[in-house]
Every structure is written in C-alpha cells, then in structure tokens.
N, C-alpha and C positions, 0 to 999 in steps of 0.2 A: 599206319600203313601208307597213307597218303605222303606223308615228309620220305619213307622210303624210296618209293616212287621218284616223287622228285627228285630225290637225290644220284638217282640211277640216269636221268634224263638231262639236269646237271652236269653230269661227270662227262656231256658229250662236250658241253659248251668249254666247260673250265679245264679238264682233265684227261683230254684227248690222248695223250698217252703220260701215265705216272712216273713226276720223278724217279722212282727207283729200278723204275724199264731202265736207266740210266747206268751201267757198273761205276758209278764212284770208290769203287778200292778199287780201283787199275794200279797196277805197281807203277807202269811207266810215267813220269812228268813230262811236262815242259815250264820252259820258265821265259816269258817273253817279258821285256821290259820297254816301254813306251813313255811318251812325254811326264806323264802325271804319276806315274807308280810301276813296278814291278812284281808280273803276278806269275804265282805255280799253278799253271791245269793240268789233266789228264789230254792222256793220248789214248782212246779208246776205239777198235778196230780201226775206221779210216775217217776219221774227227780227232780233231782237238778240241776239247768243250772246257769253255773259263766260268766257273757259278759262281755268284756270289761278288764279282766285282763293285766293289763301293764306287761310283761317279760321282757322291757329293757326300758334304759331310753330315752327319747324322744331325734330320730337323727336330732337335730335342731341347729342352731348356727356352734358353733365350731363344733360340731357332726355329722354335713352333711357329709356326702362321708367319715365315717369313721365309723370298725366296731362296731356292736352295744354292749354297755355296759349294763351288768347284772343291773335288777330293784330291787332294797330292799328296803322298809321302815317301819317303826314304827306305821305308819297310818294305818288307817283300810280302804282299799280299796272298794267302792258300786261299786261291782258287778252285776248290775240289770238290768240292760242294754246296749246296744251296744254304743261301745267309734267311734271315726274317724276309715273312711278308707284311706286307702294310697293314697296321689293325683296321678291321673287317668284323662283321661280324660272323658268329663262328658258325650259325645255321644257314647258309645262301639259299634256301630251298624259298624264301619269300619275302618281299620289300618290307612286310611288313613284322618279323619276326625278328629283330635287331639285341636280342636283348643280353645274351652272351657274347664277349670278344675274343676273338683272340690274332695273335700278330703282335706289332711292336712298332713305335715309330720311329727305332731306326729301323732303315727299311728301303733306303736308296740305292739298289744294287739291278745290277743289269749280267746276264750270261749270255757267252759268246761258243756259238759251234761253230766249228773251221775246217772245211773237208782237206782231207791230207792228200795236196796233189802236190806238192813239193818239198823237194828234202830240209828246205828253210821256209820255215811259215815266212817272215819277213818278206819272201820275195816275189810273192804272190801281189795280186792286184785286182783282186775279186770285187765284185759288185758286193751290197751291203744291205739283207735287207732285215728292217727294224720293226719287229712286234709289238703292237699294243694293247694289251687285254682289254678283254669286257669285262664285265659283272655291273652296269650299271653305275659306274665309278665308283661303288660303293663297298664291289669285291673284287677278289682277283690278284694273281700276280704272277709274274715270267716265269715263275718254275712251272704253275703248271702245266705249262706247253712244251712237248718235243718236238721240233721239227726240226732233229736232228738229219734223219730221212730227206726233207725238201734240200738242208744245206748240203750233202752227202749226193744223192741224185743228180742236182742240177747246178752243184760248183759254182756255190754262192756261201757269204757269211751270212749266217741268221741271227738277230741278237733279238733278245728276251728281256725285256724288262718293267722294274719294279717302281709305282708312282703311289705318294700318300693318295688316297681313298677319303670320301666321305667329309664327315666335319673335319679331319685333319688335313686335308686336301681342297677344301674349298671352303673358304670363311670371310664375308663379309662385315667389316669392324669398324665403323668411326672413330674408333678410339686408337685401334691401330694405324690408321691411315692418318692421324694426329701425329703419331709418333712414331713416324715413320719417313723413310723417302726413296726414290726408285721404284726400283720392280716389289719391296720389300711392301709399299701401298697395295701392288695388286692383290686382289681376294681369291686368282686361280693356281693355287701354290701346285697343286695335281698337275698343270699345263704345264708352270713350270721347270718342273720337277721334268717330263720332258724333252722340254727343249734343253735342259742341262745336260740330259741325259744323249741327246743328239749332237751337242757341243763338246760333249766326250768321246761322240764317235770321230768328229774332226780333228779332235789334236788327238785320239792314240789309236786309233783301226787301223793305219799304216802300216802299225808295228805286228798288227795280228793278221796282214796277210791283205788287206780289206783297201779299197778304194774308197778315199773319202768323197770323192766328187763325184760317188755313182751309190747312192745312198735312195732308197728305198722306205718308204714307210708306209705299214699294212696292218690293220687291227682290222675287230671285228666287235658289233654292236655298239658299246662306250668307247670300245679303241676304234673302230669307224668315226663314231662322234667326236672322239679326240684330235681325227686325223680333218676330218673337214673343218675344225676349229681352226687346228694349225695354218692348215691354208690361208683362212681369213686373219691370221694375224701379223700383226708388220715386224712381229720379232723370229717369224721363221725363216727370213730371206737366206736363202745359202745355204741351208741347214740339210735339206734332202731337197733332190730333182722327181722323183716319181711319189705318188700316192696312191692306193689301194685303199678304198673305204669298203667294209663288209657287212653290211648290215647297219652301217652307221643311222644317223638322225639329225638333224640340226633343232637347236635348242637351246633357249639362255634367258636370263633372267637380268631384271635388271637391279644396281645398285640399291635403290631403294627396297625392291621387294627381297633382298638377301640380307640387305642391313635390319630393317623394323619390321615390314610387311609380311613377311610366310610366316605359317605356321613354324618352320623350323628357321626361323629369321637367329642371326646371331643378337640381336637384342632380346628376345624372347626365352632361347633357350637357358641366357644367363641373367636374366630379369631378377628375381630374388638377390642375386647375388651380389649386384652394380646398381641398386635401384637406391642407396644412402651414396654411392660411390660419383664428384663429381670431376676429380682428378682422371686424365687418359694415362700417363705414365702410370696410377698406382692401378689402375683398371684393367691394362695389360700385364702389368707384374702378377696380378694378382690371377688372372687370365692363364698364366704361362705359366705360373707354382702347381696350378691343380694337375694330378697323375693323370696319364690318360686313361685310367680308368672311370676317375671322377667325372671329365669331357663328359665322358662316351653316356656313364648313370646322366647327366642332365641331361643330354639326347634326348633319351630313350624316356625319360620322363617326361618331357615336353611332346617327343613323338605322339605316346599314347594315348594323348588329350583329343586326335584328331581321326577323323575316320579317315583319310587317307591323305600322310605327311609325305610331302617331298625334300628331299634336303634341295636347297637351292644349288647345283653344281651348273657348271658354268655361264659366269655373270661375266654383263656388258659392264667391266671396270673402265675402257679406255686405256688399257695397257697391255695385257695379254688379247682380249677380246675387245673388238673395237665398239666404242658407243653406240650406233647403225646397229648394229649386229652381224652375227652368222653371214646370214644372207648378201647382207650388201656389201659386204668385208671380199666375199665368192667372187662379187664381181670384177675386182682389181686384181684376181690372183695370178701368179707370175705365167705369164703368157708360153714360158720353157718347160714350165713342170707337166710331164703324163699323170693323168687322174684318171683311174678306174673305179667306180661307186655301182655297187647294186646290194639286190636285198635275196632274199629268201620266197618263194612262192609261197608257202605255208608259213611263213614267220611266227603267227601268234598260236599254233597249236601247242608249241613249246607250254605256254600257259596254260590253256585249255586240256591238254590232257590230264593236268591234277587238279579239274577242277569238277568238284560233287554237280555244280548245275549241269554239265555236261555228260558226266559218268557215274554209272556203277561199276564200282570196282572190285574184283572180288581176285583171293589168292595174290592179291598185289598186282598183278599183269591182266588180269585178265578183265576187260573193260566192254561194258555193253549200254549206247545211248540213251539217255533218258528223254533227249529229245531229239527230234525228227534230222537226217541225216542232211537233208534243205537245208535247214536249221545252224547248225556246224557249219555245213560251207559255205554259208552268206556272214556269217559272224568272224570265220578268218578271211574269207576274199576280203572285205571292206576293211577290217584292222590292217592285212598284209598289204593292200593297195592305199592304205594312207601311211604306211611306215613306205612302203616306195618311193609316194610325192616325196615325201620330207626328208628320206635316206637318200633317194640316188637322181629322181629325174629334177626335181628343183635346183639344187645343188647345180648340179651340171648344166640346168640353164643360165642359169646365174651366172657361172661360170665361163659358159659358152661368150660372152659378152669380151673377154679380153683373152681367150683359152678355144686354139682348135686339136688339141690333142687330146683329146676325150671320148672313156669308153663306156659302155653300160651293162650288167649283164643283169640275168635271172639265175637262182639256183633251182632248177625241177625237178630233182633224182627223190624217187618216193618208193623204192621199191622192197618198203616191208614188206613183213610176213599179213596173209590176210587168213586165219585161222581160227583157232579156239579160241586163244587170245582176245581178239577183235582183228578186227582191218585195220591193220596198224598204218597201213599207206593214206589213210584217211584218217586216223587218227593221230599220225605226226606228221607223216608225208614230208616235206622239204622244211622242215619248221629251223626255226631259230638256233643256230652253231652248228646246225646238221653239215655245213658247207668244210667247220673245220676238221675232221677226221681226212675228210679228201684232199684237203690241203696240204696235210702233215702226212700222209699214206697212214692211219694206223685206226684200224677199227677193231684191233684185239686190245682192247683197255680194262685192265686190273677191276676196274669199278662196274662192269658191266656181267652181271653173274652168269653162268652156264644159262638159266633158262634165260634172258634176256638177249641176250646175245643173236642167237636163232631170228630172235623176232626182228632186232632190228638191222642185222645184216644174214639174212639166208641167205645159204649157201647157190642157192638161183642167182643169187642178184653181183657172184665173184666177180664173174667175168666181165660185166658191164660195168661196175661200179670201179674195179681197180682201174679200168681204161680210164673213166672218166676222172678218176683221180691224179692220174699221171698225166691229163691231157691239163688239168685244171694248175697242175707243177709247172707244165710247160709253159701256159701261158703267163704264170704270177712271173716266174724266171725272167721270162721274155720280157716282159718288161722292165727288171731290174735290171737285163743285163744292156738292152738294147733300146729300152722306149719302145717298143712297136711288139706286142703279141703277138702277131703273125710271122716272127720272124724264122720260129724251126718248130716242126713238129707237124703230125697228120692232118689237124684244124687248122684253116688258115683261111678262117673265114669271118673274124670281128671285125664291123666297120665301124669307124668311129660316130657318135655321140654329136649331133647339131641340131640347131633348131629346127633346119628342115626337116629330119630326120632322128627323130626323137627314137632310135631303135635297141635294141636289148639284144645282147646273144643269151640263147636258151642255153644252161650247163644243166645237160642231162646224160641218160648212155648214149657214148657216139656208134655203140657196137648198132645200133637200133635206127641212125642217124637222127638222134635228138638235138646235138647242138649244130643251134640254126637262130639266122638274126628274124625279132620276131620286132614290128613294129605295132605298140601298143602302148601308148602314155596315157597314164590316170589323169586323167579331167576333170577337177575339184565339180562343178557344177552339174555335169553328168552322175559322178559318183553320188551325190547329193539328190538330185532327183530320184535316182534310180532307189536309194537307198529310203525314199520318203515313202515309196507307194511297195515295198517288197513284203509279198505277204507271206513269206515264209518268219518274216519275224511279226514277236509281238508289240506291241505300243513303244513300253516301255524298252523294249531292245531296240528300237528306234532311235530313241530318246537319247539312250545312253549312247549310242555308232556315231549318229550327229552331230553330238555333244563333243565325243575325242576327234571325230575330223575335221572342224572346226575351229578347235582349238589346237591342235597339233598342224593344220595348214597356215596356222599365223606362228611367228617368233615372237610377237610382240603383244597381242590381247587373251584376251580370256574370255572369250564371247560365248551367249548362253547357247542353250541348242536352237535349233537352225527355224526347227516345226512348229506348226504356231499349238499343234495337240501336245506338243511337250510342258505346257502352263501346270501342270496342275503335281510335276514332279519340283521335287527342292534338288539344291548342288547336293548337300547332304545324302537324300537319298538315291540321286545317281553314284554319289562314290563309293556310297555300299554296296551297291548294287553291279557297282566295277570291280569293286574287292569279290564278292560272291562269284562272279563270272571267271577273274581270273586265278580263282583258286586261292585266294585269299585270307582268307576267313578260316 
C-alpha cells in the first residue's frame, strides 16, 4: 500500500506528463540534418518533437567509466521515438530499495520540441532551453518530461535529456585514473555526460531552428544540483548564458572518500574482487568485462551492509568539479550568466507523506496523523529551510561575489483538497516537484487515478493554479529569451537576489495576489537555536534535525549533532532513525 502511494506522488516529480500523451505514429516527418548526423522526427499538431537523439557514443565496453565521446554518423537517425533510459533502479519509490534494474547503458540520448512558427525549422532562431532531471542522480531521464506545452506556449526549443545515473555515472578508481588521461581521469562521467550533451547543442540546434548562444539550463532537485555544479566548473564556459536551479542543493565529496572511504567507495564495492588483483590495466579490464547487471548485484550487496548507503555522486576530482568545491567554485562564476535558484516551501513532505512515523494510512489515500500537527510542521519547516540554505540562498551568495544578475524565488501553491482524505494542503502542500506540473501546464497525468486526482488538484483550485502556471511559463521564458523575468507578462515584480537584500518572490495564486517579494533568509545559527529549545519536538527529533543541518550547511565535514543532550544517540541510530522518518523502512 505504501510503495503505491509513493508511486502516485512519484509520478508528480518524474512523470509530469507520460510519454505516450505524446502521438508518436504521426504520419507526418521531418527530416533535419545538422553538423554531427541527420535525423527523422514527427511533426505533431504545432511541434516538431526529435526523441531519442544519440549526442554521444554509447558508454559501453571499453567506454564504461570514461568520458563521453561525441556521436557523428552518415546514417540518418529515426527520431520518432523514445530510445533507453540510463539503468536506475526499477522501484524509485526509495533510496533505499535499489535492488531490481532496469534501463540500459546505452542511454545517451537527448529529445528536442520545436514549436512550428515557420515554414523552415532551419530558419528559426529560437532561445534554447535545456532540462535536467532529478531523481537524485540515481533516477530519471528526459522522456519523462513533456513540456511540450512550455516549448509551444512561449516559442522556445525545450530539450530533454538522458545522463548515466548512479554507479555508472559517478565512479571514483585509482586504477582508472592510472590508466587513464584527460577528462577520461575525472570520476563525474553523469556531468560529463552533460556538458556533451550541451556541446551538442552548439554545433547542431542551429539546424533545428535553436540559438545556440541563448541556451538556457533548467532542472529540478539533482538536475538543480547538476545545474549549480556546472556553474562551478571551468569546463562550462560558453556552453549556456542563463541558469535555472529547482530545488537544487550543493553537495560533494571528496576523492578519497569516493575512492576507499564510503560505505559505497568504489574500492569497497569491488573489494573481493581486486583484493589478489595488483596490476591497474588488468583491474579495469577486468572492471569493464562485468555485465551491468553484475555492477549493479555488487552495489546492492555492499549497499545492504549499511543502514543508510550513499553513493558518492558528485566528487571534488579537480576536473569536472573543482578541489575547493561547489561552493567556492560559485564564487568565480561568469559574471554574464542569469541565475535563478529556489526551493519549494514544503519540500520534504514529498518524504513524509509515506511515511508510517507520520501516518495512518488507510484505503491508500486516506491519511490521519499519528502525531501532533506542531509536530509535522516543525519537521518540514526545518528540513525545507535547510534544503533552502543549501539549494538557493548560499549559492547565490557565493555567487553574488562576482555575479549581479541574480534571482530567488519560493514555490507556495498548496491548495489540495482538505477532506476525508486528510488535509492534503498540510499534508503535501508545496512539497518537492510540485513546482513541475506548473512548469510544463499538465496536471492531468495518466499516473494519477480518478480518486487521486480531486485531491490533489480540485477543481477549486483551476483557476488559481493555471494562472499561476502560465505566470510561472512566463517568467522561466523570460529569462531564456531575454535575461530579465520582468520583461512581458501581468508580474513584473522580481527583484533581483544581493546581499543586501537577500529576498525571494513568493510563486503562489496571483488571482489571490500571492506573488509578492518576501524578504526572509535562513540563518544557520537562528535556525539552530531555535530548533534546540522547540518543544513541539522530541529529544531525539532534535538530535536527528541538528544532526542534517549541520551537516548539509557544510560541503566539506561531517560534524556530529550540534546539542550537547544529543551524547547518548549513536550515527547508527540517528540513520535509522532518518530511514523511519522518511519513509524508509
């Protein structure tokens, strides 16, 4: 009951609207040919949509764990439909349920929609903007997302695409960096992956209508996190002018602890296997023979040794991500690029709703607190105000240091159903990917059943909510097409993002006049007090709140909790106690 659940609540982050909302048997073609290859897509009411474009050559074989090589051929590529997604695992409903895969690693493919406002796509000159999924790096990939709608609306290319994921996406090796040289050393093949794939927007968007020098990049949670990476790295220069972080996070690890150190350290997971082995050549050969199915079984066997395994994804190599890190990377970022970073006001309820410490759940939907409704909202305020620090206002100060084009927002739209069900507005409220259905206009999604649906969009909340989606088009556009959000549309009221003025625009109903700049930056040492003496929580909820703001407000330690009443809990029993919470277990 509970994995259904999730997977209904899921389907808002990943599957915002399904592939097959898509008519892929359209009779009509086209057939566009650009630098690197020549492809056939559909011409579908007022789109031209390309799925399934290869950018690089498939990382298989010799190609595992090394960076990805440009795709060119002579062949005329069918564009008509969706190619593989990166292997993932096949249940997303929880970090810690890894244990079936499915995908492929060929799997470097990117789709392109192209609203049909001229009789020659070629002669078009359209802004360009570039999605980058979430799922934690670990899931995900460009098909699930339409935003067919956003490109169609507001006369922009939207492109969609696919990046290795997890241990095949991020692998730290001595032995490979032995035998190895170039980018083919770094350990963030997923970044990569990319910037290749944005390197492909440079030499063939021309051909599909697209400005390559008004290039856009926009994710949400890991592809937020992906996008604020980029910025800090010395390999994005030129590659896109604007950023859009959604939910992002700053985050990295360092060489050593991805090499020996984690629990999911690439020496550990293949420790039996290399432990007679003292050659690096016969260590990667031998490395790069196993199927990725075999990979994936040593994972998932090494994972389950641990109560709560991280895979190490993005590490400070000094190639992709710079030594310093994230953070101090921010501060040199090019002084011409627009950066928009915010979070979600509910973020972490995404989690909390499927989880037993929170709820009884009965008939699947229908959810009544087990504990006090204080309780709930001090557990996501303080998770969602430290995914803030660390997704949008740090960043952007860091930033602000060589960067005055900078904006902030909030997402506050909460207007479930509050019924039989529960009080759904309290019980997801603005939570985690809720921002993308508004993004992409599409809140009638195949994955969300008849009675679902009601709850989480009533028919109360049309009117407000399409405005605020079409205002939310307006301004992502606006910046693709112009650098400045304010530049057309009924809001015109974002100021930008300084350190005097640390302020957020609220994205709520404008029908109601919700968005409005709110000036309110989390205060690690405020948050912290405040969070030491709140007696809606207990000890041990303490323990654990101070423990992840602590360690999530640094890039760089791993510092114990904060309280000096937290002695008498082990790490161990806070990360069970984090898996229980978040639904975990």
């Amino acid at each position: 009951m509970k994995k259904f659940v999730g997977f209904v609540f899921l389907a808002i982050v990943l599957s915002n609207c399904s592939p097959n909302l898509v008519d892929s048997s359209a009779n009509n073609k086209i057939k566009v040919s650009s630098a690197q290859l020549t492809t056939i897509g559909s011409v579908e009411d007022n789109l031209y949509v390309f799925r399934g474009i290869p950018y690089a050559e498939p990382p298989v074989g010799d190609l595992r764990w090394k960076a990805p090589r440009p795709f060119s051929s002579n062949e005329i590529v069918d564009a008509t439909r969706f190619k593989n997604e990166c292997i993932q695992p096949e249940d997303n409903s929880s970090l810690f349920n890894r244990s079936l895969i499915t995908g492929d690693e060929d799997c470097l493919y990117l789709n392109i929609y192209v609203p049909k406002n001229s009789s020659e796509i070629g002669k078009n000159k359209l802004p360009v903007m570039f999605w980058i999924h979430g799922g934690s790096n670990i899931w995900g990939s460009g098909s699930f997302y339409d935003y067919s709608r956003l490109a169609e609306r507001k006369d922009v290319i939207v492109i969609t695409i696919n990046y290795r994921l997890g241990i095949f996406g991020w692998f730290a090796s001595d032995f490979i960096r032995d035998t190895s040289s170039g980018l083919d050393q770094s350990a963030n093949f997923g970044h990569l992956d990319i910037l290749e794939g944005l390197r492909w927007v440079q030499n063939n968007i021309a051909a599909y209508g697209g400005d390559p020098e008004n290039v856009t990049v926009f994710g949400e949670s890991a592809g937020g996190h992906n996008i604020l990476t980029l910025l800090a790295s010395p390999l994005s220069d030129g590659l896109f002018h604007k950023a859009i972080s959604q939910s992002g996070y700053v985050t990295s690890h360092s060489l050593e602890f991805a090499t020996s150190e984690s629990e999911l350290s690439s020496e550990k997971i293949f420790e039996e296997d290399i432990k007679y082995s003292v050659n690096s050549n016969e260590i990667v050969d031998y490395l790069r023979s196993l199927s990725s199915e075999e990979v994936y079984e040593k994972y998932i066997d090494t994972a389950e040794k641990h109560p709560y395994p991280i895979t190490p994804i993005t590490i400070r190599d000094g190639i992709v991500v710079p030594k310093n890190g994230i953070y101090e990377g921010l501060e040199n970022v090019d002084p011409n690029i627009v950066v928009v970073a915010g979070t979600n006001k509910d973020e972490m309820n995404y989690w909390y709703i499927n989880s037993d410490y929170f709820y009884q759940t009965t008939l699947e939907v229908r959810r009544t607190l087990k504990r006090s409704e204080e309780n709930l909202r001090s557990w996501n305020k303080y998770r969602s105000d430290i995914w803030r620090y660390r997704g949008a206002e740090e960043p952007l100060r860091r930033m602000s240091e060589s960067n005055d084009n900078l904006y902030s927002y909030r997402f506050d739209w909460d207007e479930q159903l509050n019924g039989f069900a529960g009080d759904y507005s309290l019980f997801l409220g603005a939570a985690h990917g809720l921002d993308i259905p508004f993004l992409s206009a599409s809140f009638d999604m195949p994955p969300i059943t008849w009675y679902i649906k009601p709850i989480l969009f009533p028919d109360s909340s049309a009117s407000g909510r399409d405005a605020l989606s079409d205002q939310m088009m307006t301004f992502w556009s606006n910046i693709a097409k112009y650098g400045d959000p304010n530049a057309f549309g009924k809001q015109q009221n974002w100021k930008k993002f300084t350190l005097e003025n640390q302020s957020y625009l609220t994205l709520d109903n404008p029908e109601a006049g919700l968005i409005q700049m709110t000036n309110d930056p989390v205060k690690r040492s405020h948050l912290l007090e405040e969070l030491e003496s709140d007696s809606t929580l207990e000890i041990k909820e303490r323990c654990l709140l101070g423990w992840i703001a602590v360690r999530q407000f640094s890039e760089f330690n791993n510092p114990k909790p904060p309280f000096s009443f937290c002695s008498d809990f082990s790490e161990e029993e806070l990360f069970l106690f984090r898996r229980e919470v978040e639904g975990s277990d």
